[in-house]
C-alpha positions in Angstrom: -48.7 32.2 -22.5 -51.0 30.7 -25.3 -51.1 31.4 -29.1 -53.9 30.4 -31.5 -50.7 28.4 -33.7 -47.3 27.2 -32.4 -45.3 26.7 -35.7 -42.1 24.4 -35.2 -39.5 25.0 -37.6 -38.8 28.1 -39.6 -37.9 26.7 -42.9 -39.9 27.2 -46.4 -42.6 25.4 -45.4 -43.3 26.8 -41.7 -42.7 30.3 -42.6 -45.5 30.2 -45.1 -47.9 28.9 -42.5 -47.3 31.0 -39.8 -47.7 33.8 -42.4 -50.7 32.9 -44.0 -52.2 32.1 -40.1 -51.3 35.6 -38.8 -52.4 37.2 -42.0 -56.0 36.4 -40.9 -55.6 38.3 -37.4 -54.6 34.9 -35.3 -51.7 34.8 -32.9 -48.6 32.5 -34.0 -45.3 31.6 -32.6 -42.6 30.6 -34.3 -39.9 28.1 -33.1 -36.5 27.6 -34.8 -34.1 25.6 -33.0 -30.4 26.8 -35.1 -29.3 30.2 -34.1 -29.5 31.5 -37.7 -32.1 30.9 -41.1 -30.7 28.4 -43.6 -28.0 26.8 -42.1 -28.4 23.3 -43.5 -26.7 22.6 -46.4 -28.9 23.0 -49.6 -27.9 23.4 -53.2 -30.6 25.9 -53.6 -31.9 25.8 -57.2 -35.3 26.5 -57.5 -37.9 27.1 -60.5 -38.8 30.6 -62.2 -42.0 30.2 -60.3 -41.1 29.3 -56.6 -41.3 33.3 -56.4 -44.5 33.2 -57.5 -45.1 30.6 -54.7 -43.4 32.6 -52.0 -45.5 35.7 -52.9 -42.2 38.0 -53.1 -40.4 39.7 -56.0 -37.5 38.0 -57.1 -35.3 40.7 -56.0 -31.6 40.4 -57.1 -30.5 40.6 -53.1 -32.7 36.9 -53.3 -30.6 35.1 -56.2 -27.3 33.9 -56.9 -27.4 33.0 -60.1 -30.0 32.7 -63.0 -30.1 29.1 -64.6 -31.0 28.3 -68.3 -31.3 24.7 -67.8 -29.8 21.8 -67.0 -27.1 19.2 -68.4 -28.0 15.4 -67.2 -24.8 13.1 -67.7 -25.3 9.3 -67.5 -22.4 7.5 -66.6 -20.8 7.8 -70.2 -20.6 11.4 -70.1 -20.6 11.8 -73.6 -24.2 10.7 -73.8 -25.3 14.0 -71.9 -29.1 15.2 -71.7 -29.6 18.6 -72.0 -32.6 20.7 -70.5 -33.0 23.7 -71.9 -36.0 26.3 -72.7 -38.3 29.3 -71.3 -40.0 26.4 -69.3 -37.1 25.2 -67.5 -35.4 28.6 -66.0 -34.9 29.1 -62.8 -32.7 30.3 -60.0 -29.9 29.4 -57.4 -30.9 31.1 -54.3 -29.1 32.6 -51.7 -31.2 30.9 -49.4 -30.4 32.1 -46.2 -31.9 36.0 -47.7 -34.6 33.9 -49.1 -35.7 33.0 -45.7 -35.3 36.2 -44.0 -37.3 37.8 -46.7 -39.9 35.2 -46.0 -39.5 35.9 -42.1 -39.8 39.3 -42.3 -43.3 38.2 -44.4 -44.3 36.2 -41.4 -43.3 39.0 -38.8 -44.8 42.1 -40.9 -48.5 40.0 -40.8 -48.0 39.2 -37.0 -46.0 36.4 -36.0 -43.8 36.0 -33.0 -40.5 34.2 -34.0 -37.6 33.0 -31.5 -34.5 31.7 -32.5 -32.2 29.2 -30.9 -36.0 28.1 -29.1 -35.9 23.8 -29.4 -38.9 22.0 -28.8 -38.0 18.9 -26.4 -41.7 18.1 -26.2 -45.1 18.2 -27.3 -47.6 17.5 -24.7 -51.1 15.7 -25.8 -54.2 15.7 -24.2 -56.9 12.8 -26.0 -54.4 12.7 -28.9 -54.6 16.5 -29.6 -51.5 18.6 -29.0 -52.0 21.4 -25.6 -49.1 22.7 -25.6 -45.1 22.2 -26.4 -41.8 22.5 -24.0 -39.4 23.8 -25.6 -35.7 25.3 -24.5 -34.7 28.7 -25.4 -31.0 29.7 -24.7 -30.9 26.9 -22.1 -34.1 28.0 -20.2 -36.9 26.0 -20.5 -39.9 27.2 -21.3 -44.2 26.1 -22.0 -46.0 27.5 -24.4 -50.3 26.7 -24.9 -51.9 26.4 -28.2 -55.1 25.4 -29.9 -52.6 24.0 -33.4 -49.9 23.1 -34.2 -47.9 22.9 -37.4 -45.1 20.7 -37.5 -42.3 22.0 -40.0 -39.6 20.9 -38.2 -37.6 18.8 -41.1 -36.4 15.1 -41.0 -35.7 14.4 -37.5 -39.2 16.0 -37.0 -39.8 16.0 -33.2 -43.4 16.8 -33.7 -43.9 13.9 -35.9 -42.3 11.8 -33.0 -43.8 12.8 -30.1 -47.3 13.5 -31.5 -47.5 9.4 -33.2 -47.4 9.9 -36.8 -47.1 7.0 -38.7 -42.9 7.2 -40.3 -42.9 4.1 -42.0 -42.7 5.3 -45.4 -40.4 7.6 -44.4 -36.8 7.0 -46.1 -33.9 9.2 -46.7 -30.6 9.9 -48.6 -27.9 11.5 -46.9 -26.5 14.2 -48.7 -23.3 16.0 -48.4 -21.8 19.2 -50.3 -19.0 21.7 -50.2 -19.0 25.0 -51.2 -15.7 25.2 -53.8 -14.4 28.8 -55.0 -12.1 29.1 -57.8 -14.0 26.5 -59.9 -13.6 26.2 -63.8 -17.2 25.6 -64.5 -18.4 26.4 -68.4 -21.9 27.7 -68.9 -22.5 28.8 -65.4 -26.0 29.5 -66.6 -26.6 25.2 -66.7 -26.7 23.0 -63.3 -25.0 19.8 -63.5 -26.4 17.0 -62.4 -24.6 13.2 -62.9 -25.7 9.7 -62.1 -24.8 6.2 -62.1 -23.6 3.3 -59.8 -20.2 4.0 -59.7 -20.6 8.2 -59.3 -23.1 8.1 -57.0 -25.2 4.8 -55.9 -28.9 5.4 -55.7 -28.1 8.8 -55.9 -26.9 11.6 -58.2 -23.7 14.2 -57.7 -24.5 17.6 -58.9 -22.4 21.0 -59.7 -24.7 24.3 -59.3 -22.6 27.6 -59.7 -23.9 30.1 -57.9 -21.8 33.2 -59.4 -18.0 33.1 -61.3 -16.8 32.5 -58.0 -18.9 30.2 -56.1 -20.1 26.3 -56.2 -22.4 24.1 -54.5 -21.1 20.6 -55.5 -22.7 17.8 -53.5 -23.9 14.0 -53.6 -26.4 12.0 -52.3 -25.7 8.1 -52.0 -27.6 5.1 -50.5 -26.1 2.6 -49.0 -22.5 4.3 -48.9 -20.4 6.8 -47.9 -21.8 10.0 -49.2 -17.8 11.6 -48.6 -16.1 8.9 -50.1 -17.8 9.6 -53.6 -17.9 13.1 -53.4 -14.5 13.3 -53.1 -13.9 10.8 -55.8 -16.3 13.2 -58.2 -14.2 15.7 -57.8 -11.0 14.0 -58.1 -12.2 12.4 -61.5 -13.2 16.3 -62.9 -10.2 17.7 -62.7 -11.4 19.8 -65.8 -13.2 21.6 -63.4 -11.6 21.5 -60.0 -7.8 21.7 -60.0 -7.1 24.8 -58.5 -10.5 25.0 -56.4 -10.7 25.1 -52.8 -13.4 23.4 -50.3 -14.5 27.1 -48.0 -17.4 25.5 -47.1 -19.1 21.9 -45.5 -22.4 21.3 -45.2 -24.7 17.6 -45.2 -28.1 16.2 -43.6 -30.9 14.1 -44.9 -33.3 14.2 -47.5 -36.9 12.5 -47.5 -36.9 10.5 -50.7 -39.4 8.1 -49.7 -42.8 10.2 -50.4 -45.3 11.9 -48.3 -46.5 10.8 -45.3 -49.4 8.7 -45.1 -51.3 10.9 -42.4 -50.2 14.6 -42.4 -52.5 15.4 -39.9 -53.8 14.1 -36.6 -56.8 16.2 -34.7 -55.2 19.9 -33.8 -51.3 18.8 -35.6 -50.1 19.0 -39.3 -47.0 18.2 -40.7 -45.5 20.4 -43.8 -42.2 20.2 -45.9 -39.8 17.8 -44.6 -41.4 16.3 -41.5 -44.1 15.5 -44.3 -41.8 13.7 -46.3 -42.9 16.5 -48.8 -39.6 16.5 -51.1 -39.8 15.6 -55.4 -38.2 11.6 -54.9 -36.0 11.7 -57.7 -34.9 15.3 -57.8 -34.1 15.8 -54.1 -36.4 19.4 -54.6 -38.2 20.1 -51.8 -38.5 24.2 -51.5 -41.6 24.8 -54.1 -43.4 22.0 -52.5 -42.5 22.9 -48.9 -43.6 26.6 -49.4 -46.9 25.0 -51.6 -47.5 22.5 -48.8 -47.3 25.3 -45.4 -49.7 28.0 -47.9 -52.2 25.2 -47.7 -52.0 24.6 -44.4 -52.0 28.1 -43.3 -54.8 28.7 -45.0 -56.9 25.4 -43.9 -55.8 26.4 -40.0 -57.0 29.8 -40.6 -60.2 28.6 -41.5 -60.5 26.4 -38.4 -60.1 28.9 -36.6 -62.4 31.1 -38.1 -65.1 28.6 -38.1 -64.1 26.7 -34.7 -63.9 23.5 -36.7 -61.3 21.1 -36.2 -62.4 18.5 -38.4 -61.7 21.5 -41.5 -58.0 20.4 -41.3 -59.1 17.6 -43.4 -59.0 19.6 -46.2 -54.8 20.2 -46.4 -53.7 17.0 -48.0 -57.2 17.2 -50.7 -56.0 20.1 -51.9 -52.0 19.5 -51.5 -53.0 16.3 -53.3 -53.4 17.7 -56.2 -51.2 18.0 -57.6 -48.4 18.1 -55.4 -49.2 14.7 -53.9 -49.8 13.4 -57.0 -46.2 14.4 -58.7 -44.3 13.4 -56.0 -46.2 9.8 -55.8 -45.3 9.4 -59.4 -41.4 10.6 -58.9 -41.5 8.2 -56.0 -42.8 5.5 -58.6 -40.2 6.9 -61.1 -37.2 6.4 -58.5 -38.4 2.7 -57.7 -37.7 1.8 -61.1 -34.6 3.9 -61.5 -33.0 2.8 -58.9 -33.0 -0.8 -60.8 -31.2 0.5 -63.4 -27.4 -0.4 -64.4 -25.1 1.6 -65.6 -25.2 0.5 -69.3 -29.2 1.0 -68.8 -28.9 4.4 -68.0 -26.6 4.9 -70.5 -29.0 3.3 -73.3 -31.9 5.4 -71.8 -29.9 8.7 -72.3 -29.9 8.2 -75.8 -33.6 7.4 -76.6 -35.2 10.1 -74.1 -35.0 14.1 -74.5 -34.6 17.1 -72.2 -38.8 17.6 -71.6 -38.8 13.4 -71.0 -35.8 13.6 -68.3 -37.9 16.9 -66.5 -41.2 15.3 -66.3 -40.3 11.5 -65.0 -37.8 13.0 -62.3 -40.7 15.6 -61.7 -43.9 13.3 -61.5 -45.3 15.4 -64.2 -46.8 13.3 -67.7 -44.6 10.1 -67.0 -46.9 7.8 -69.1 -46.2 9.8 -71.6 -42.9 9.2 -71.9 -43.7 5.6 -71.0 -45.6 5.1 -74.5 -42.5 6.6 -76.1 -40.4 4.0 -74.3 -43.1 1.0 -75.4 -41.6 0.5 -78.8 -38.1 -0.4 -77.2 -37.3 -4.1 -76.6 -35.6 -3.4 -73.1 -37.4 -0.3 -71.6 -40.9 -1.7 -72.9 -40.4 -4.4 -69.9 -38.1 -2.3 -67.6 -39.7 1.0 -67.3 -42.5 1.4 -69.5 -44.8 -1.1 -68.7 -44.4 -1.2 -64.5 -45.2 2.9 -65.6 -48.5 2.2 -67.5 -49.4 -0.7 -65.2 -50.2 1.9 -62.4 
């Protein structure tokens, strides 16, 4: 058996691909390894626009919950950030719908998907990819293809086997429960908190998905992710007292930036395997969903043309400016992550809502740099190693 794409990994990113691959008449197969879409843990808030992105209606069946903005506490609480505004709404998914709608995008415009189907092996002939082994159901199987796209998240086996070069590639492991009975005000605002002693190179965060339902998680570096989630919630009382843990999910998340080769001859990488996840924010659906469009598309085209060396043109036009944003959040967390406590607590006082969304979002950063060049302290630590780039 032989199809034009082999796509590994039904995620955000994948699904797009194969979609946008089978939407110009080529064959495509997709693999997913898990028996069932979304089943690693995600706290599922996306922009207004990641709909937009997905080319699907935001249908109600997709959303959980309808967010206003956001509150950003440093580790004196009292000194909160608040995000707020038509720019900043957005949802809280119920992912696992928002993946099946995507599926059924991908199987309505051709594709072939198989579930509980995990590629053990990509075989390579002169460095291009011929064809992958993969075990469905505990039968193992071949499959032949002219590309592949590896969306296959951060263990990527395609990234592996196929030689691309990992050593940029850094993540935070993340843990979460999903907590019913919560006492959580404006459900409307995520939570997000930081500091050294909440969550070490990290942040904790509190996204209500309805009056009923939380996603609280953490992501630490260099500790116990448990340990301090637990502790979070044992120092908010206020808001979890009577709630209950129904749910446990963790994993990884690329924080260390794209990849510094996202394709080799007849193989590209998209979302996750990429390393294609916002740095500071953890975000990682718009860009994964932006980042397998692109690539779809640019596969399409080699196709159509019977030109390999077309391929080259997925990370010029993911660069900008996805490539771009998340180089700068990556530049953002460097210097972040330097930070004390009292810093960040000095910072949250000086910098507003738009200044917090655009350095954690590698949008106008120098901007808020010259803002921060009039301050004896922030001039040195983050201003000027922002402007020197």
């Amino acid at each position: 058996m032989e199809y034009d794409v082999v796509v590994v990994g039904a995620g955000p990113a994948g699904l797009m691909a194969a979609r946008k691959i089978a939407e110009k008449g080529f064959s495509v197969l997709i693999l997913e390894k898990d028996k069932d879409l979304g089943l690693r843990a995600c706290a599922e808030a996306v922009s207004a626009n990641a709909f937009d992105t997905a080319e699907i209606s935001p249908s109600p069946s997709l959303i959980s919950n309808k967010i206003d903005g956001a509150y950003v506490f440093p580790p004196d609480e009292n000194k909160v950030v608040k995000i707020s505004g038509e720019n900043y709404k957005g949802y809280i998914l119920n992912k696992s719908l928002f993946l099946y709608a995507l599926a059924s995008k991908a199987v309505a415009a051709g594709c072939n998907i198989k579930m509980q189907s995990e590629v053990i092996n990509v075989e390579l002939s002169n460095n291009k990819a011929t064809s992958v082994i993969y075990k469905e159901k505990n039968e193992i199987k071949k499959v032949n293809l002219k590309y592949l796209v590896g969306a296959d998240g951060t263990n990527s086996i395609v990234a592996r086997s196929c030689g691309f070069d990992l050593s940029n590639y850094e993540i935070i492991p993340t843990i979460q429960y999903v907590m019913v009975n919560c006492n959580i005000p404006e459900k409307n605002m995520i939570r997000i908190y930081l500091g050294n002693e909440v969550a070490p190179l990290g942040y904790a965060w509190i996204f209500a998905k309805n009056e009923y339902i939380a996603n609280v998680g953490i992501g630490v570096r260099g500790k116990t992710a448990k340990v301090y989630l637990d502790k979070f919630i044992e120092n908010h009382k206020e808001f979890f007292k009577n709630a209950k843990i129904i749910k446990e999910g963790g994993g990884g998340v690329p924080i260390g930036g794209q990849l510094k080769e996202i394709v080799k001859e007849n193989i590209v990488l998209c979302g996750d395997a990429a390393g294609q996840v916002i740095p500071l924010t953890g975000g990682g659906i718009r860009s994964s969903m932006e980042a397998g469009k692109i690539a779809g598309e640019v596969i399409a085209k080699a196709l159509e043309e019977k030109d390999i060396t077309i391929l080259k043109e997925y990370p010029k036009r993911y660069e900008d400016p996805w490539g771009m944003r998340i180089s700068k959040s990556l530049k953002v967390l460097r210097i972040f992550e330097k930070l004390s406590d009292d810093d960040m607590n000095m910072l949250a006082e000086l910098i507003s809502g738009d200044d917090v969304v655009d350095l954690a979002n590698g949008l106008d950063i120098k901007r808020v740099a010259r803002k921060l060049m009039s301050h004896p302290i922030f001039a040195i630590k983050i201003a000027s190693k922002i402007l020197s780039s």
